[in-house]
C-alpha positions in Angstrom: 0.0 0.0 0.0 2.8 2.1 0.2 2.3 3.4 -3.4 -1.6 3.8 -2.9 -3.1 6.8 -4.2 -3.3 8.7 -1.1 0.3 8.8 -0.3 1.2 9.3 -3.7 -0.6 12.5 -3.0 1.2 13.3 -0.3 4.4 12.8 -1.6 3.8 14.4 -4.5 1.6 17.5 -4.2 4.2 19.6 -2.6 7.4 18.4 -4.7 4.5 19.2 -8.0 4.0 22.7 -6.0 7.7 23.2 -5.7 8.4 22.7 -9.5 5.9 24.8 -10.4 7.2 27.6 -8.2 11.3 27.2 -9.5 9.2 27.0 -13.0 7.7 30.4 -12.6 10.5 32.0 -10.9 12.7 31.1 -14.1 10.2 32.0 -16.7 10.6 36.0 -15.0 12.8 38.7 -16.7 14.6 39.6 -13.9 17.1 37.7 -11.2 15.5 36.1 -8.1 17.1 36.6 -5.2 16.2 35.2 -1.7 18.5 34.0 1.7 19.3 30.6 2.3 17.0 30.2 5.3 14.5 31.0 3.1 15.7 28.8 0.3 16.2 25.6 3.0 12.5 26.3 4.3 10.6 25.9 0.8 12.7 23.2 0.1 11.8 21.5 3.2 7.8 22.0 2.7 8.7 20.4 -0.7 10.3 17.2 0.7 7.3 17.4 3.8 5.1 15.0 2.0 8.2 12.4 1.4 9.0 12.6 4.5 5.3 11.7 6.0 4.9 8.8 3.7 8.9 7.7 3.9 10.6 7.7 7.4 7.6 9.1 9.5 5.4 6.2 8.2 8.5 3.8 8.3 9.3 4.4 12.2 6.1 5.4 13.7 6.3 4.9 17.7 3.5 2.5 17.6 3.0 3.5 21.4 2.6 6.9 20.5 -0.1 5.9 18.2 -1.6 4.4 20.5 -1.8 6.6 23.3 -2.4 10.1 21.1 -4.2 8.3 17.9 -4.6 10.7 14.4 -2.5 13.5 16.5 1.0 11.3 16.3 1.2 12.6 13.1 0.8 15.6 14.8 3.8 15.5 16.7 6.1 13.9 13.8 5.4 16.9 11.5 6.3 19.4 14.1 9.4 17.3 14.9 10.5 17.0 11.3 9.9 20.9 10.8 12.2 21.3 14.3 15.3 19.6 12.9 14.8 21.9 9.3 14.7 24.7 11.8 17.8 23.6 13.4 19.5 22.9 10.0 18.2 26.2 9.2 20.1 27.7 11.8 23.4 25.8 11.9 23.6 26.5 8.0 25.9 29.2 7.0 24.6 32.5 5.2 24.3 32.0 2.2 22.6 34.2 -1.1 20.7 32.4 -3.6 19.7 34.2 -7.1 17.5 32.6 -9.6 17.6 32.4 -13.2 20.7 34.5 -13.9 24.3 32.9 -15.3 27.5 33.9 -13.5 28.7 35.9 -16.1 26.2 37.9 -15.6 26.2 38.2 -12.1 29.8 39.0 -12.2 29.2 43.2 -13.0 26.3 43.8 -10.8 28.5 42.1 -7.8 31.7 43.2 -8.7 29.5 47.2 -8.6 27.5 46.2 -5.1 30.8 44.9 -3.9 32.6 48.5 -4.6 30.1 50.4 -2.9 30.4 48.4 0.1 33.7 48.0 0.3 36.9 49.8 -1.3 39.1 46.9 0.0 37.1 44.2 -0.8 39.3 41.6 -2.6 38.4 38.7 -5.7 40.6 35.5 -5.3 39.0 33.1 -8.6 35.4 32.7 -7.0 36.3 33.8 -3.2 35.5 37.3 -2.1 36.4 39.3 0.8 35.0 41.8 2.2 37.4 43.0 5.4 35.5 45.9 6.5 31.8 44.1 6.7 33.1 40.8 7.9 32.0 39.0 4.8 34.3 36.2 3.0 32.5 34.3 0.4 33.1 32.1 -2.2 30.7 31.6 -5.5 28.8 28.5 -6.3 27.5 28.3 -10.3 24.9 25.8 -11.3 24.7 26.2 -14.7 21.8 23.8 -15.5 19.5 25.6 -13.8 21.2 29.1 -14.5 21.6 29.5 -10.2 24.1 30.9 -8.5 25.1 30.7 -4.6 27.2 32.8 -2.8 28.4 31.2 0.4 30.0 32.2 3.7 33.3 30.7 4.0 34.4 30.2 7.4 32.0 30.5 10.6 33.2 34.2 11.5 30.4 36.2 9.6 29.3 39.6 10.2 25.7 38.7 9.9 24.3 41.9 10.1 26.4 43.3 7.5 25.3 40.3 5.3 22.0 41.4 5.2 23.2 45.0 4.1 25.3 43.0 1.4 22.0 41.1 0.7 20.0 44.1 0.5 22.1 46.1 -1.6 22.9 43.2 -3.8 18.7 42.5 -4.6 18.1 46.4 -5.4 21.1 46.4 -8.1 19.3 43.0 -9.6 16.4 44.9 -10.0 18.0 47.1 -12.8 18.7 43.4 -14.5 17.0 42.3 -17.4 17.7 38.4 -18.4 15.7 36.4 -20.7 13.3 33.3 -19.7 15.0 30.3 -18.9 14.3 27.4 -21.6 14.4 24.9 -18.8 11.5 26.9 -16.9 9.1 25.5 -19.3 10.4 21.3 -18.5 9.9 22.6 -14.7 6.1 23.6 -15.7 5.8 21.1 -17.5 6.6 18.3 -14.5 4.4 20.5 -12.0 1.8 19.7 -14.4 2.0 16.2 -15.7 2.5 15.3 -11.6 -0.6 17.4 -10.9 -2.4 15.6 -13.6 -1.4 11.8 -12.5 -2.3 12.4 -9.0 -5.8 14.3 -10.1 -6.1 10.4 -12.1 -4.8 8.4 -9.3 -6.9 9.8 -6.7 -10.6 10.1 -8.9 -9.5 6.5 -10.3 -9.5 4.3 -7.1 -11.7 6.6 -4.0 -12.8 3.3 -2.2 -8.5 2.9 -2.2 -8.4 6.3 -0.6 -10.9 6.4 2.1 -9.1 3.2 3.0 -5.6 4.2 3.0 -6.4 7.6 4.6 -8.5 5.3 7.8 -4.8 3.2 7.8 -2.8 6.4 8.0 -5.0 8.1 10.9 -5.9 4.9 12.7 
């Protein structure tokens, strides 16, 4: 039953959200930038539904069931979204900007960067910036046209990295880049998942009262 249509949905309503979401960010004209807290959070809401049907299923206290019924599950999804917290929070900073190539991220940081700081210095794809505290280094994934820049070293003027961070989304603003071709393969998965479960689920509803009595006993 572990493939039943209910769980299928579960798994894969939020991963089919989550493509959509990259999908639409990518098909914009401009940069995306967000913080990696933020980044980490969505992409645990993505994997929430995984996790329910995967290891929360897998190694459910069965005496917790017992005791607190339906509300376990309860508990298991506030534990799972306490350890992304935590990861959250022992995570270096970190800047993450959507649908633009590192080539052309290069300018509009290299200008941010000059503002900031006269004695910032470039080493390859490392950056420091001595007066705010910052040393980063560049992360490029070309596939998806996403760059990262991430702390190096756990002695981080965080304050000053949001100014960096601020600064840095304003002067992306001014950027004009065109769709991203793999936006429309994102869109395209959000969809087709969308449209399996919509079968799954209308195909088989005796199989999905039933499997959603198993799941909340």
């Amino acid at each position: 039953m572990f493939f039943d249509p209910f769980r299928l949905a579960i798994a894969l309503v939020p991963l089919a959200a989550y493509f959509a979401v990259i999908g639409l960010v990518n098909l914009r004209r401009r940069p995306f930038l967000t913080n990696g807290a933020c980044d980490l959070a969505v992409l645990g809401v993505a994997l929430t539904g995984v996790m329910v049907i995967g290891p929360m299923e897998l190694f459910m206290p069965e005496a917790a069931a017992v005791r607190f019924g339906s509300f376990v599950w309860l508990f298991l999804v506030v534990f799972y979204w306490l350890c992304v917290s935590l990861v959250i929070l022992l995570s270096r900073p970190r800047v993450v900007i959507y649908n633009i190539a590192i080539d052309q991220l290069r300018p509009v940081l290299a200008d941010v960067v000059g503002r900031l700081d006269s004695h910032s210095r470039w080493a390859g794809d490392a950056l420091v910036l001595s007066t705010l505290g910052i040393q980063l280094h560049l992360e490029a994934f070309s596939a998806m046209r996403c760059v990262l820049l991430v702390a190096s070293g756990p002695h981080q003027d965080l304050q000053n990295w949001r100014r960096f961070e601020s600064a840095l989304a304003a002067a992306l603003q001014q950027v004009r880049v065109p769709p991203n071709p793999r936006a429309i393969g994102l869109l395209a998965a959000a969809l087709l998942l969308a449209i399996a479960i919509q079968i799954h689920l209308l195909s088989n509803p005796l199989a999905v009262a039933q499997a959603m009595q198993e799941m909340i006993r």
